[in-house]
C-alpha positions in Angstrom: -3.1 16.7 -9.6 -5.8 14.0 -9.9 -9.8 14.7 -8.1 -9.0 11.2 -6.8 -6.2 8.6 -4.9 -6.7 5.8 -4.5 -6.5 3.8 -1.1 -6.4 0.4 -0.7 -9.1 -0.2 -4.1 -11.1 2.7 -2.4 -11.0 6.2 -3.9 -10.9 8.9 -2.1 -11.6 12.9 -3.1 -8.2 14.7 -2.7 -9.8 17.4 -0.6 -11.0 15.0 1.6 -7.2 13.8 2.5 -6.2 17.4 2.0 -9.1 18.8 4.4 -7.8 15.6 7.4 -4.5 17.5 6.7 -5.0 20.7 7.7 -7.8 19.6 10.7 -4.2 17.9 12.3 -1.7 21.2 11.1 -5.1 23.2 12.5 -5.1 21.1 16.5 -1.1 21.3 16.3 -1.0 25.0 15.5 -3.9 26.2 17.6 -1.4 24.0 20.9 1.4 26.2 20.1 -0.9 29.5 19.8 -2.4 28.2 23.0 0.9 28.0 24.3 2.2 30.8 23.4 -0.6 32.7 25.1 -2.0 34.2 21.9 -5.4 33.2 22.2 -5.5 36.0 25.3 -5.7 38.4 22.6 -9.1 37.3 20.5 -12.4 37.6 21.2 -13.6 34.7 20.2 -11.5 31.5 19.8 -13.6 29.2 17.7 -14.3 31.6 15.1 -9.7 31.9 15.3 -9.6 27.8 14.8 -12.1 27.9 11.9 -10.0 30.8 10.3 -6.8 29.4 11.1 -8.4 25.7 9.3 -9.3 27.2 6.1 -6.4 29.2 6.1 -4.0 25.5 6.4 -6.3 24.0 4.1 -6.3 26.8 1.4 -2.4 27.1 1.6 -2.2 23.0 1.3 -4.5 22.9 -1.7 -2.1 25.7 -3.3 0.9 23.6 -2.9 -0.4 20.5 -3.8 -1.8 21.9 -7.1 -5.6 20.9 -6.6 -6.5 24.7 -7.5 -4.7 24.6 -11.0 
């Protein structure tokens, strides 16, 4: 995969796109966990969300190819 795409003339870092990504996976997931009643069961929710982002955005960046 490519550092770069290009939107509209304008070029845009892939982890950028790939970081918006996983902040929307990260708002949908952390609904259903909310849901689900899950986050009765942490400590400290932020410090869940932030995992649970880097998690999305590490397992995007694998399956796009952008770590090879």
């Amino acid at each position: 995969m490519i550092g770069e795409v290009s939107i509209g003339g304008v070029f845009l870092p892939t982890i950028l796109l790939l970081g918006v990504a996983a902040l929307l996976l990260t708002g949908v997931v952390s609904r259903l966990l909310g849901f689900a009643g899950v986050y009765r069961l942490v400590a400290y929710r932020p410090l869940v969300d932030v995992a649970l982002f880097i998690l999305l955005l590490g397992l995007l960046a694998l399956l796009t190819g952008l770590s090879a």
